[in-house]
C-alpha positions as CSV (number, residue, x, y, z in Angstrom):
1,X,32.9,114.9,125.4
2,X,30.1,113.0,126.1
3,X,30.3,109.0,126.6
4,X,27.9,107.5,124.3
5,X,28.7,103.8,125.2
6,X,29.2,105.1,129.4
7,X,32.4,102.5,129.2
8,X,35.0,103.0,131.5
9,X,38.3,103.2,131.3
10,X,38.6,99.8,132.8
11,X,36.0,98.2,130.0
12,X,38.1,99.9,127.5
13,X,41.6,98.5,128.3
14,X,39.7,95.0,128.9
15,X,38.1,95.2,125.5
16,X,41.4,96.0,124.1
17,X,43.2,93.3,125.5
18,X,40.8,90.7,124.4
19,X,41.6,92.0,120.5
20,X,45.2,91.9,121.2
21,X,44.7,88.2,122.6
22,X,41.9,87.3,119.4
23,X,44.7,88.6,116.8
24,X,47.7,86.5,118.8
25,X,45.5,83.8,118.6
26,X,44.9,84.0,115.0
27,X,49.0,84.2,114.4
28,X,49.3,81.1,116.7
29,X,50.8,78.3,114.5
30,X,47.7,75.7,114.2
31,X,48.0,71.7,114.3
32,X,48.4,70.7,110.7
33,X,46.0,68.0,109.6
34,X,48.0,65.6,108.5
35,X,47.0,63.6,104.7
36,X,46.4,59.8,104.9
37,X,49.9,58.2,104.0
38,X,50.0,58.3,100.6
39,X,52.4,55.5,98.4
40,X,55.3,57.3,97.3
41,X,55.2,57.6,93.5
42,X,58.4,56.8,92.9
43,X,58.3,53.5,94.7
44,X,54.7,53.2,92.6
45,X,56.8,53.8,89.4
46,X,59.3,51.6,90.1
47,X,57.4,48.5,91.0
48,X,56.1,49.0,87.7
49,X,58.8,49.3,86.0
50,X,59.9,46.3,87.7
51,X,57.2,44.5,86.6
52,X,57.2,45.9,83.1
53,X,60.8,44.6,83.0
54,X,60.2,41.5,84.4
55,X,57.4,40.9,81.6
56,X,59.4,41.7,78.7
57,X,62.3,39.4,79.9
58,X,59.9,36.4,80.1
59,X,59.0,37.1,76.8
60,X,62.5,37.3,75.5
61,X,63.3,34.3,77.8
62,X,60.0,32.7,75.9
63,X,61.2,33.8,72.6
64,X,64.5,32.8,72.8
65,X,63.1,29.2,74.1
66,X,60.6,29.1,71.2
67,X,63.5,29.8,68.7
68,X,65.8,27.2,70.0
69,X,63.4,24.4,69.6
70,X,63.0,25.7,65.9
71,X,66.5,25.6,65.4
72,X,67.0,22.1,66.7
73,X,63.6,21.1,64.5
74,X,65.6,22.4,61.5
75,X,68.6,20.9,62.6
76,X,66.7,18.0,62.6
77,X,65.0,17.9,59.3
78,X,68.5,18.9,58.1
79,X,70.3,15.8,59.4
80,X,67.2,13.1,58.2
81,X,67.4,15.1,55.2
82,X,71.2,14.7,54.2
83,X,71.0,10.8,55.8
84,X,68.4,10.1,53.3
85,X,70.2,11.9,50.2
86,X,73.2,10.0,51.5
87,X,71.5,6.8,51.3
88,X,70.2,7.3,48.1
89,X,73.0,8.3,46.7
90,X,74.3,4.8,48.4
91,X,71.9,3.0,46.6
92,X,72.2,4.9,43.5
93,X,76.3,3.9,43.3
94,X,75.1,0.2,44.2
95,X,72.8,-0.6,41.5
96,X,75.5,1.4,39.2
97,X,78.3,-1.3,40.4
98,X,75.9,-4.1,40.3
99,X,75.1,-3.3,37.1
100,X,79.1,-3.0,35.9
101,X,79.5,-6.5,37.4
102,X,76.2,-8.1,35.7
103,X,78.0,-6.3,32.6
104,X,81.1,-8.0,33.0
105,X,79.6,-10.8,33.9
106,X,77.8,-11.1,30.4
107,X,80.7,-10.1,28.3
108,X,82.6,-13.4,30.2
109,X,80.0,-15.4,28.5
């Protein structure tokens, strides 16, 4: 056989060797690169949550506020209302009685 290459056996095993070591070095477990810390989602989705929730309670809250100063308007109106149909109705009985007594007044005479 004639040696094309005229390697030895030495250069041979050598060469061989530095393959074995290229393909361990490829299964070697590498440093990971490791991502820029990232906000979990979750905790993302539940701030905004939280702050969803907190919104629609102010409104309610807001709401709620907004519909008791209506009620106590109407309340209001309600009570000047039946006070001045009251007082009418006072007024109303009076000049009825004051006209009974100017009656009987006249039929005296």
């Amino acid at each position: 056989m004639r040696d094309l290459k005229k390697n030895s056996f030495n250069d041979r095993a050598a060469t061989s060797l530095e393959a074995k070591k290229a393909l361990l070095a490829k299964m070697k477990v590498k440093p990971t690169v490791t991502a820029p810390v990232v906000p979990d989602r979750a905790a993302i989705k539940a701030a905004e949550l939280a702050e969803l929730r907190a919104k629609r309670e102010a409104e309610r809250t807001e709401k709620r506020r907004i519909a008791a100063e209506a009620d106590a308007l109407r309340a209001e109106v309600e009570a000047f209302d039946n006070e001045t149909r009251e007082l009418e109705t006072r007024a109303a009985q009076k000049a009825a009685r004051d006209a009974r007594y100017a009656a009987r007044k006249q039929r005296r005479k």
